[in-house]
mmCIF entry with sequence, helices, sheets and N, C-alpha, C, O atoms, coordinates in Angstrom:
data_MODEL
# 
_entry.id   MODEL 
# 
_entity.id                         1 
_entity.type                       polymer 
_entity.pdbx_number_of_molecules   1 
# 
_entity_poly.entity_id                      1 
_entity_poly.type                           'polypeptide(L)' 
_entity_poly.nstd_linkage                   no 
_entity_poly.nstd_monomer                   no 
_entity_poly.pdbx_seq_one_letter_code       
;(UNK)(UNK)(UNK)(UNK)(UNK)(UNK)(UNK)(UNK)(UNK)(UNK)(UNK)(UNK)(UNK)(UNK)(UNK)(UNK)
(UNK)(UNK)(UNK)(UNK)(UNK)(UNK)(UNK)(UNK)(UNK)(UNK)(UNK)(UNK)(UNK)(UNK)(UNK)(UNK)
(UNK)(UNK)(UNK)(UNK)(UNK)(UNK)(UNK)(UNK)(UNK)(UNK)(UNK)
;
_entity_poly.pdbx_seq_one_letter_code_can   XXXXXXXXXXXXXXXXXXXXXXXXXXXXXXXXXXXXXXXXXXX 
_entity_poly.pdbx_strand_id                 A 
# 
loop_
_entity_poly_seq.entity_id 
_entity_poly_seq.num 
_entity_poly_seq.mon_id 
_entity_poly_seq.hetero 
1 1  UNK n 
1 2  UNK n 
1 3  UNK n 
1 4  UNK n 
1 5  UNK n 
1 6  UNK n 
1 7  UNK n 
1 8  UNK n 
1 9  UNK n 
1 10 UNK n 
1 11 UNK n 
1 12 UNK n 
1 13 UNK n 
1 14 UNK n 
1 15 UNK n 
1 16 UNK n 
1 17 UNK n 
1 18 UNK n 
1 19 UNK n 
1 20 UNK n 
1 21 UNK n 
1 22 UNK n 
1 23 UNK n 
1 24 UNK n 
1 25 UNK n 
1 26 UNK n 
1 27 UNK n 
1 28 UNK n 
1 29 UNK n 
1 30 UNK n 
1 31 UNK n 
1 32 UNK n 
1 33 UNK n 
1 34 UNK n 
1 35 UNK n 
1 36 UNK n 
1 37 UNK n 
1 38 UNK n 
1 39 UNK n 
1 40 UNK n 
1 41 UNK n 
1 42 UNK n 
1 43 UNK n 
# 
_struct_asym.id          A 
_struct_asym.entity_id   1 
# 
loop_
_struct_conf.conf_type_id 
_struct_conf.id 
_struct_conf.pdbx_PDB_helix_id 
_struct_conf.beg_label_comp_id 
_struct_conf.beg_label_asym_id 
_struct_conf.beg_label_seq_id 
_struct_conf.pdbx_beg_PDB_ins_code 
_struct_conf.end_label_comp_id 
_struct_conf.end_label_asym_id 
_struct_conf.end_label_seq_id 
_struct_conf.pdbx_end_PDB_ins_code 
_struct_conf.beg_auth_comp_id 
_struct_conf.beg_auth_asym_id 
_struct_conf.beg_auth_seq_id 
_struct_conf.end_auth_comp_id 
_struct_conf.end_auth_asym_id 
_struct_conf.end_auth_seq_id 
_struct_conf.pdbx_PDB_helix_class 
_struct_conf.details 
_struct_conf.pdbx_PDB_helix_length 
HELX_P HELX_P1 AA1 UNK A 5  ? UNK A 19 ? UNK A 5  UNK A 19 1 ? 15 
HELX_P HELX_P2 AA2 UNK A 25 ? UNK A 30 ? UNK A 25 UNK A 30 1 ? 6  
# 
_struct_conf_type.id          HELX_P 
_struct_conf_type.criteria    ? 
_struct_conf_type.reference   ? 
# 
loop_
_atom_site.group_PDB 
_atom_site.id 
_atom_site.type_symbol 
_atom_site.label_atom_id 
_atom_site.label_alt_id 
_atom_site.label_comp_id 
_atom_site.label_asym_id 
_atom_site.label_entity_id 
_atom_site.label_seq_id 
_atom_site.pdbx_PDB_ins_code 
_atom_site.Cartn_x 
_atom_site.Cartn_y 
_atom_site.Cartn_z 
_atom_site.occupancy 
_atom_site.B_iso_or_equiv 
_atom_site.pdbx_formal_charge 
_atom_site.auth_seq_id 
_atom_site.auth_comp_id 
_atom_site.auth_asym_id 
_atom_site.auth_atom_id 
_atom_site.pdbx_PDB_model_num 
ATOM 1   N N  . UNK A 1 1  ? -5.596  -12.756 7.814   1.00 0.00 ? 1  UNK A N  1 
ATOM 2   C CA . UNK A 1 1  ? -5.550  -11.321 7.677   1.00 0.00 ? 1  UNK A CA 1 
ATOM 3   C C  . UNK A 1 1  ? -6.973  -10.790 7.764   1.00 0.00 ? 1  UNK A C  1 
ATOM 4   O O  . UNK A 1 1  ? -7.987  -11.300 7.287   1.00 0.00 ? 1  UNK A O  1 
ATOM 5   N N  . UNK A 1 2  ? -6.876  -9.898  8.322   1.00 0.00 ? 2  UNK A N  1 
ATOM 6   C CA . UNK A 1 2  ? -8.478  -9.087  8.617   1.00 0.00 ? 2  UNK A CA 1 
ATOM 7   C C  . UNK A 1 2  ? -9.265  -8.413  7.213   1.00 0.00 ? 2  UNK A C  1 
ATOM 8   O O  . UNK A 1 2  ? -8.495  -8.161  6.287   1.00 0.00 ? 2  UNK A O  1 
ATOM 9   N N  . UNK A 1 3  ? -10.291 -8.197  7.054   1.00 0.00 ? 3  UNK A N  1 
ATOM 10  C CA . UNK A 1 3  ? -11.091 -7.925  5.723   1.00 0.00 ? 3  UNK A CA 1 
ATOM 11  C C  . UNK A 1 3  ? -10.286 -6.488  5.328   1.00 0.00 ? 3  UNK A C  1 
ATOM 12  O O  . UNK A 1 3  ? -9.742  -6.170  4.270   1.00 0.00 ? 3  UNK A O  1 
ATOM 13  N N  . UNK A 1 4  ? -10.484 -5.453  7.107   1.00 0.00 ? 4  UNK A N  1 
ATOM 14  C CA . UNK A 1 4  ? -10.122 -4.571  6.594   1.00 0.00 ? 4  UNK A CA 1 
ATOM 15  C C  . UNK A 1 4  ? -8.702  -3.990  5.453   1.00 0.00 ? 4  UNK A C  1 
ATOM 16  O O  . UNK A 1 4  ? -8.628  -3.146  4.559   1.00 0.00 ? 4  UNK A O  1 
ATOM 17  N N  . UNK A 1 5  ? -7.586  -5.110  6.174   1.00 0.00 ? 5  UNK A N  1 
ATOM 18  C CA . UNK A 1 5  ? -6.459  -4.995  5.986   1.00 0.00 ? 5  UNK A CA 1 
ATOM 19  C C  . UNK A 1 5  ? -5.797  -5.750  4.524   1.00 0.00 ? 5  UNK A C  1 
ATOM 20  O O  . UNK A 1 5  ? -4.731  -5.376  4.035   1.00 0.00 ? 5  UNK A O  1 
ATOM 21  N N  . UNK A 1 6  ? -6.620  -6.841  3.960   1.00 0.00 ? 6  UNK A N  1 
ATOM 22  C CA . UNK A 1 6  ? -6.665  -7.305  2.925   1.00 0.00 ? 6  UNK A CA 1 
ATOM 23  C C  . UNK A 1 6  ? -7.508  -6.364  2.027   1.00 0.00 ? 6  UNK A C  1 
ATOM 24  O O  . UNK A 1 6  ? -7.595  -7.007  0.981   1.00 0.00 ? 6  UNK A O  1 
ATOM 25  N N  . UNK A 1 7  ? -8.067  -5.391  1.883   1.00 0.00 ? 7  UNK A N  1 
ATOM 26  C CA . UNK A 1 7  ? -8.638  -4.304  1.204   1.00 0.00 ? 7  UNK A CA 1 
ATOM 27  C C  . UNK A 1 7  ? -7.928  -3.579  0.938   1.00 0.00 ? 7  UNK A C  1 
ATOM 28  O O  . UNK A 1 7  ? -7.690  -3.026  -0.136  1.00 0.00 ? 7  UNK A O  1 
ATOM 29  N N  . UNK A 1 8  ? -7.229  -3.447  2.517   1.00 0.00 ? 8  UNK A N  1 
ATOM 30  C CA . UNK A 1 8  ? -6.393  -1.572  1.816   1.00 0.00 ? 8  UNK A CA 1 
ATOM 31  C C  . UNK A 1 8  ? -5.247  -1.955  1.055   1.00 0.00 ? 8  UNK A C  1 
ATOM 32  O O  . UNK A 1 8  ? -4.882  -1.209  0.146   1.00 0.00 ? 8  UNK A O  1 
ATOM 33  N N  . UNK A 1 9  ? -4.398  -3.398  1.383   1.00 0.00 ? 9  UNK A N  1 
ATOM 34  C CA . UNK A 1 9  ? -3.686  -4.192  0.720   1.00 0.00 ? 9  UNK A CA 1 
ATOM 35  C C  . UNK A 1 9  ? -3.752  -4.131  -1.046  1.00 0.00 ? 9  UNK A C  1 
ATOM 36  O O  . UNK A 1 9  ? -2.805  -3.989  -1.819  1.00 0.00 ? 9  UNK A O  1 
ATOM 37  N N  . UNK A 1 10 ? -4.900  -4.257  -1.295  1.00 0.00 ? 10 UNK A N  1 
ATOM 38  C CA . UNK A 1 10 ? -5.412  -4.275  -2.887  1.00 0.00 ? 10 UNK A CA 1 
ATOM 39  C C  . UNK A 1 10 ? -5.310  -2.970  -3.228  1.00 0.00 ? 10 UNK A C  1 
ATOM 40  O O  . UNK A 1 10 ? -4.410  -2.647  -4.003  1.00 0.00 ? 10 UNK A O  1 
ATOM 41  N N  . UNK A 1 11 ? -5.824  -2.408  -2.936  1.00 0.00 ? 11 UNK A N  1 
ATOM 42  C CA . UNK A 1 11 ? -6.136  -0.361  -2.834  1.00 0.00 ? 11 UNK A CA 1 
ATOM 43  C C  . UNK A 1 11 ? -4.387  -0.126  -3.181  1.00 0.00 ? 11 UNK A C  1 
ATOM 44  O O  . UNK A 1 11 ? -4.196  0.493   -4.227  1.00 0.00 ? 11 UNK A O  1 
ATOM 45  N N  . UNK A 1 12 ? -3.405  -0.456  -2.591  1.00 0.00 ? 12 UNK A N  1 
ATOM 46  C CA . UNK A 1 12 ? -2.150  -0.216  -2.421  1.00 0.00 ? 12 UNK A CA 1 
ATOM 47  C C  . UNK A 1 12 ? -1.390  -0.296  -3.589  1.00 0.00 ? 12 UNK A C  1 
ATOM 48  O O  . UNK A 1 12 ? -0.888  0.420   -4.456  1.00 0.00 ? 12 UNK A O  1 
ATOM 49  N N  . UNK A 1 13 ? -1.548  -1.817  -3.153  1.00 0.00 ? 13 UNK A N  1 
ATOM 50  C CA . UNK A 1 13 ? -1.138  -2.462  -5.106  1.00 0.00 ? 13 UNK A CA 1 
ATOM 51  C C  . UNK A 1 13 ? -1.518  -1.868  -6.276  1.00 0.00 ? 13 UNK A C  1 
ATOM 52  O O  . UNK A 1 13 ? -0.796  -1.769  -7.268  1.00 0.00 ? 13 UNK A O  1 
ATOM 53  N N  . UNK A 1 14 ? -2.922  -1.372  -6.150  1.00 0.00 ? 14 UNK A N  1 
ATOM 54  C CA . UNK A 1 14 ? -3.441  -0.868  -7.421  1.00 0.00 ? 14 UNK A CA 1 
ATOM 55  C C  . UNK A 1 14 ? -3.252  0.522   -7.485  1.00 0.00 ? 14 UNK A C  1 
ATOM 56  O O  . UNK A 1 14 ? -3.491  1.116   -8.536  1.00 0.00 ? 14 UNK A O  1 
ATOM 57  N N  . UNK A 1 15 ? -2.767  1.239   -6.270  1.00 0.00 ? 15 UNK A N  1 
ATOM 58  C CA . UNK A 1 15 ? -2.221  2.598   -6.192  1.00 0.00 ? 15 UNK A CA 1 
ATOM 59  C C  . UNK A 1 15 ? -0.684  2.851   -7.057  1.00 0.00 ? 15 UNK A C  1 
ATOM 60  O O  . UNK A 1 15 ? -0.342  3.771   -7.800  1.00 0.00 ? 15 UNK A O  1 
ATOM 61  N N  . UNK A 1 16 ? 0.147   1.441   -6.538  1.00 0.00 ? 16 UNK A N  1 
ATOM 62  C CA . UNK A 1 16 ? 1.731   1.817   -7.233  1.00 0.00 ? 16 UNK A CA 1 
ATOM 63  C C  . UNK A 1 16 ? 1.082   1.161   -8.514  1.00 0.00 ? 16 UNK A C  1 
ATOM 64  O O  . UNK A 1 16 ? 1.425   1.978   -9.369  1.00 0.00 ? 16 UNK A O  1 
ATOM 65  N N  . UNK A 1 17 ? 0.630   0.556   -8.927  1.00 0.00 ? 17 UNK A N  1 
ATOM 66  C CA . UNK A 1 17 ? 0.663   -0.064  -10.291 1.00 0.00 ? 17 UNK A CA 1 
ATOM 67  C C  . UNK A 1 17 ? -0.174  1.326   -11.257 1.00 0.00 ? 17 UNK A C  1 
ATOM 68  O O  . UNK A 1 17 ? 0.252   1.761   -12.327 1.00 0.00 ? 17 UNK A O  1 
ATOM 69  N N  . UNK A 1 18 ? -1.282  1.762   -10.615 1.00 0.00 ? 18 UNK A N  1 
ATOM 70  C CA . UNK A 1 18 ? -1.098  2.758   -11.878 1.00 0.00 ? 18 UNK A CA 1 
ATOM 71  C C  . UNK A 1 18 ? -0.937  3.877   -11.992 1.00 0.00 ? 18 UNK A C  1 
ATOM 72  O O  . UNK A 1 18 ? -1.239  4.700   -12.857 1.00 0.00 ? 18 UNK A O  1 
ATOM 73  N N  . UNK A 1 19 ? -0.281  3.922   -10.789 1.00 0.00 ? 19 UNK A N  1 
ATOM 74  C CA . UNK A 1 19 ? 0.639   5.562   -10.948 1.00 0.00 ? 19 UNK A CA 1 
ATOM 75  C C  . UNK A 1 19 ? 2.252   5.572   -11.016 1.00 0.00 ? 19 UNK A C  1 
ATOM 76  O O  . UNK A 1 19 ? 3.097   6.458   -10.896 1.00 0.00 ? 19 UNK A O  1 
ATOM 77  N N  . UNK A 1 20 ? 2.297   4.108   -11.278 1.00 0.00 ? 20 UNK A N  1 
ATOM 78  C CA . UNK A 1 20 ? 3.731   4.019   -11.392 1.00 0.00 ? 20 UNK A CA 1 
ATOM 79  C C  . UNK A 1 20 ? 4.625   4.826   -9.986  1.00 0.00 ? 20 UNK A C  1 
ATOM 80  O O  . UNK A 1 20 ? 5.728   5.373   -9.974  1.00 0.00 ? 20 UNK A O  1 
ATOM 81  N N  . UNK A 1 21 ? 3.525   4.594   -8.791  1.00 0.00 ? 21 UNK A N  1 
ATOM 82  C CA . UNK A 1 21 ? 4.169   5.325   -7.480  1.00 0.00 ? 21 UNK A CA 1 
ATOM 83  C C  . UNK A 1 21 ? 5.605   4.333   -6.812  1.00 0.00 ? 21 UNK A C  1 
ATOM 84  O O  . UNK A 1 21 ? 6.121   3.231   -7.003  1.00 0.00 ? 21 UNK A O  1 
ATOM 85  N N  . UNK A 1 22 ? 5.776   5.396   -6.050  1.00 0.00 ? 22 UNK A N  1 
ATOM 86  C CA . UNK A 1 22 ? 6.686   4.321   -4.826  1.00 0.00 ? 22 UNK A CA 1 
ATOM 87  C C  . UNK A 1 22 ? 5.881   4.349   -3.563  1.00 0.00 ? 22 UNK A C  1 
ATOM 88  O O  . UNK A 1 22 ? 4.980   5.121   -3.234  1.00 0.00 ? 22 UNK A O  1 
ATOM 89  N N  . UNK A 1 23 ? 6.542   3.078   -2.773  1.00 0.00 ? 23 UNK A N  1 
ATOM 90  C CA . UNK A 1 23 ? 6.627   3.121   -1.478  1.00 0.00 ? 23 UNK A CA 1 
ATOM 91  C C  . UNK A 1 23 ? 6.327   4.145   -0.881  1.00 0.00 ? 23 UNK A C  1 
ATOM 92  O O  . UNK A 1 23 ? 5.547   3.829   0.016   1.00 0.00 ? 23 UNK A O  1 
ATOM 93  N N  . UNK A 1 24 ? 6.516   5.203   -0.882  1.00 0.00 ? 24 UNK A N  1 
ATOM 94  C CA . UNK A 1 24 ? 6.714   5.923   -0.301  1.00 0.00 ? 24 UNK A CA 1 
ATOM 95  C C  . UNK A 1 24 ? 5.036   6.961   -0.637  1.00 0.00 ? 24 UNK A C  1 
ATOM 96  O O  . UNK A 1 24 ? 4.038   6.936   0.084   1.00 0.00 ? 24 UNK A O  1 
ATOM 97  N N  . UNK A 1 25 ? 5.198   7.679   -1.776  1.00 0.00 ? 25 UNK A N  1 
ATOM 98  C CA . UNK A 1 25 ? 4.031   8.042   -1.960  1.00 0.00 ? 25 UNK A CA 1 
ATOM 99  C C  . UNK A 1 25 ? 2.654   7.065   -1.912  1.00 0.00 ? 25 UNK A C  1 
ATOM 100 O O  . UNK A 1 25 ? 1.547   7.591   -2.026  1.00 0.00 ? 25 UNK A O  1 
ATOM 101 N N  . UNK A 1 26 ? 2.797   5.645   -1.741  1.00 0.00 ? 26 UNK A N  1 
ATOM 102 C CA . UNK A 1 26 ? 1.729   5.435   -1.290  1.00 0.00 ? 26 UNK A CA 1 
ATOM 103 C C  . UNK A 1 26 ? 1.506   5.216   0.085   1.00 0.00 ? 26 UNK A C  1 
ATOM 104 O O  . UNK A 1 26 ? 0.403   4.778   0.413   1.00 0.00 ? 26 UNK A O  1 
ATOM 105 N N  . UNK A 1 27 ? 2.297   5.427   0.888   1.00 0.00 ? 27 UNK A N  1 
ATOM 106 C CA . UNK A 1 27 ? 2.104   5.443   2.232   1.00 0.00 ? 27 UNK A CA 1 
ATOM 107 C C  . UNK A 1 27 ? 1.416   7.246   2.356   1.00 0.00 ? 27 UNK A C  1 
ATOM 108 O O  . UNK A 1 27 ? 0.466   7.474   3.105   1.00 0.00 ? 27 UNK A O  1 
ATOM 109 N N  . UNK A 1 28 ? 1.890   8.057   1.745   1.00 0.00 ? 28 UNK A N  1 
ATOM 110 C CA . UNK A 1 28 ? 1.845   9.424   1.855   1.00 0.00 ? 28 UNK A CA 1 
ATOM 111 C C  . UNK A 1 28 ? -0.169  9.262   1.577   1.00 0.00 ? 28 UNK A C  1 
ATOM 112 O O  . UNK A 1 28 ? -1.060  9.647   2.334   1.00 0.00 ? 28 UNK A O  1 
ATOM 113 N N  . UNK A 1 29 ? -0.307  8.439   -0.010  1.00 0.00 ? 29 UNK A N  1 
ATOM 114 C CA . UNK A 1 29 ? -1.508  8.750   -0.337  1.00 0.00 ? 29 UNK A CA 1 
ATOM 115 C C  . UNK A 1 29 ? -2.967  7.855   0.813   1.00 0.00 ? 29 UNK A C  1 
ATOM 116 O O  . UNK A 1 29 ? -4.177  8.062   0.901   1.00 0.00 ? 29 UNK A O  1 
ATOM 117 N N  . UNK A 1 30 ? -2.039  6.881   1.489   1.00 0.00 ? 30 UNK A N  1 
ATOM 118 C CA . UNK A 1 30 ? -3.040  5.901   2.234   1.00 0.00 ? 30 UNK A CA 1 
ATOM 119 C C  . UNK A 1 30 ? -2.750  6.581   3.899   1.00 0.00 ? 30 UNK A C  1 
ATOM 120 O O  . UNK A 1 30 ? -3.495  6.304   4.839   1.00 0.00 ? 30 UNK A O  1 
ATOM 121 N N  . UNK A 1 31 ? -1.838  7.270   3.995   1.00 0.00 ? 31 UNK A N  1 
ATOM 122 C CA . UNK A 1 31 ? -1.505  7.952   5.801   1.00 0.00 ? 31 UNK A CA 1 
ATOM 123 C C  . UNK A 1 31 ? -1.354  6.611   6.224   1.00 0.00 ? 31 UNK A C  1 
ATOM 124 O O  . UNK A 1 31 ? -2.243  6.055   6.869   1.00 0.00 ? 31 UNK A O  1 
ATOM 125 N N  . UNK A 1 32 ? -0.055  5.916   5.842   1.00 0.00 ? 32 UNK A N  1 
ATOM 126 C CA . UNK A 1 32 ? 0.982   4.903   6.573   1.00 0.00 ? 32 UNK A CA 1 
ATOM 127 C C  . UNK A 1 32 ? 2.098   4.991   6.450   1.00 0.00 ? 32 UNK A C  1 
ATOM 128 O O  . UNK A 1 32 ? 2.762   5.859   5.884   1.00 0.00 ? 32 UNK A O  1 
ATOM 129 N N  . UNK A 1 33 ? 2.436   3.960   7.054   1.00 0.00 ? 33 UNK A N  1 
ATOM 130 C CA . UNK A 1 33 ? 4.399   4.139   7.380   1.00 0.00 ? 33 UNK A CA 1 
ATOM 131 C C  . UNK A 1 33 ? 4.617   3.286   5.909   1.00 0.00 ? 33 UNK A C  1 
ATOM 132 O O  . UNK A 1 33 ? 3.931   2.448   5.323   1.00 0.00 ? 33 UNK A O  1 
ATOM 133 N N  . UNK A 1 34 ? 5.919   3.935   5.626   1.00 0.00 ? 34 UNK A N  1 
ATOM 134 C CA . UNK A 1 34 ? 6.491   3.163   4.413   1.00 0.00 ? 34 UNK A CA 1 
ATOM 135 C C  . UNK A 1 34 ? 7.045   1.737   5.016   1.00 0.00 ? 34 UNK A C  1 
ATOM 136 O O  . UNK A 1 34 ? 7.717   0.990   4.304   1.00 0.00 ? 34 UNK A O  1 
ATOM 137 N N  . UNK A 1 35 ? 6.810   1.502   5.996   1.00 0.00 ? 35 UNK A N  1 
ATOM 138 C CA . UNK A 1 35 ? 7.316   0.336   6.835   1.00 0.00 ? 35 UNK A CA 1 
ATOM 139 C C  . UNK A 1 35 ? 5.869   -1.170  6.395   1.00 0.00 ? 35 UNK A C  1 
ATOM 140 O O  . UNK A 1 35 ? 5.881   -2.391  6.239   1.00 0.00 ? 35 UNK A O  1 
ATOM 141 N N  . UNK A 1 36 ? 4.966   -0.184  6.369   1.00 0.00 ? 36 UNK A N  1 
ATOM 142 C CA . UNK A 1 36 ? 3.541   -0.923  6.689   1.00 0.00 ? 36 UNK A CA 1 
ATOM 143 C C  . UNK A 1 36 ? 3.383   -1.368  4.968   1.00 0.00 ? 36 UNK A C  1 
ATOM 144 O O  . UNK A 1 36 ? 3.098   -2.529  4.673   1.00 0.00 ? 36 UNK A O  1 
ATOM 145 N N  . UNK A 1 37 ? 3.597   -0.333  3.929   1.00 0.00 ? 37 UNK A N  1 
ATOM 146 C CA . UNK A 1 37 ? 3.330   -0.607  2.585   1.00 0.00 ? 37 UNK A CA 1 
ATOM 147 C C  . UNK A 1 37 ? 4.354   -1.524  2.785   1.00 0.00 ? 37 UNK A C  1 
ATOM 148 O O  . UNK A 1 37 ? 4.027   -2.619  3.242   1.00 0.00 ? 37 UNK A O  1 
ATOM 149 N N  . UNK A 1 38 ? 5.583   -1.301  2.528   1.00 0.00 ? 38 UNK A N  1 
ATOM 150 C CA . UNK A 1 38 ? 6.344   -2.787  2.013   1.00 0.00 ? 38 UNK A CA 1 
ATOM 151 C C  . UNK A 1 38 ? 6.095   -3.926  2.203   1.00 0.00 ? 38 UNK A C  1 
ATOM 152 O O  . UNK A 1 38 ? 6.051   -4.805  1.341   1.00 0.00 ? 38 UNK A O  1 
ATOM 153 N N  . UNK A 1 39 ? 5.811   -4.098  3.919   1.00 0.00 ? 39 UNK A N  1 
ATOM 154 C CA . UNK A 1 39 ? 5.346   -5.517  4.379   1.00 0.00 ? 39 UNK A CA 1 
ATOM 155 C C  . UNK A 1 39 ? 4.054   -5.768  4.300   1.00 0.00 ? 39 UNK A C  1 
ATOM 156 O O  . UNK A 1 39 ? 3.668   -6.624  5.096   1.00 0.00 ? 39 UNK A O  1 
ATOM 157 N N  . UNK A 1 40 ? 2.845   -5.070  3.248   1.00 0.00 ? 40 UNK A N  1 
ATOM 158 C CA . UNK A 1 40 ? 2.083   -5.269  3.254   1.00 0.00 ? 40 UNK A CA 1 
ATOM 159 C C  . UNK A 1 40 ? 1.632   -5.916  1.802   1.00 0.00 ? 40 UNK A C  1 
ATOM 160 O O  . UNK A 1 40 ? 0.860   -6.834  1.524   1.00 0.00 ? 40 UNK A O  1 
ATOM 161 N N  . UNK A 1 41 ? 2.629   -4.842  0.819   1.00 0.00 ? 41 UNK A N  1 
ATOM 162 C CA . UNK A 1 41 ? 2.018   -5.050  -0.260  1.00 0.00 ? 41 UNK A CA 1 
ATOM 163 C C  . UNK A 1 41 ? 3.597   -5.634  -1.024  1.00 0.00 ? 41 UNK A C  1 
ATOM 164 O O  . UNK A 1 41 ? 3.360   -6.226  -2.077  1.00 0.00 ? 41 UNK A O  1 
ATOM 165 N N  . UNK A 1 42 ? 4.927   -5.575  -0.720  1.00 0.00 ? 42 UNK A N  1 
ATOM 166 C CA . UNK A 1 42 ? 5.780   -6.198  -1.556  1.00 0.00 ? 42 UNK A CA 1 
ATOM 167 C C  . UNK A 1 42 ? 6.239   -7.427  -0.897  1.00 0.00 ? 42 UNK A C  1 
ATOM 168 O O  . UNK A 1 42 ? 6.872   -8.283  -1.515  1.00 0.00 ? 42 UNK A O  1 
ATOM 169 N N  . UNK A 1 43 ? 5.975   -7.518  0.179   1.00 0.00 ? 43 UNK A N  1 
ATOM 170 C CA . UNK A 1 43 ? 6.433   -9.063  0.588   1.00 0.00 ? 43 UNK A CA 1 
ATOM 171 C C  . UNK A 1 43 ? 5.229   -10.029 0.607   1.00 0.00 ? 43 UNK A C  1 
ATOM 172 O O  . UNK A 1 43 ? 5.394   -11.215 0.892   1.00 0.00 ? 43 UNK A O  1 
# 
């Protein structure tokens, strides 16, 4: 996995974990597909 993409990966995780977000709003807060968070950060 690329540096960049293992970064925003972490950024993500630590986005739903302490805002208690979804999927969804963190794609909203990072400008990605809710397609890209799931397979990025729950699988």
């Amino acid at each position: 996995m690329q540096d960049y993409i293992s970064e925003r990966v972490i950024k993500e995780g630590e986005y739903i974990v302490q805002t208690s977000g979804t999927v969804r709003s963190a794609a909203a807060e990072f400008s990605i597909s809710k397609s890209t968070v799931h397979t990025e950060v729950i699988l």
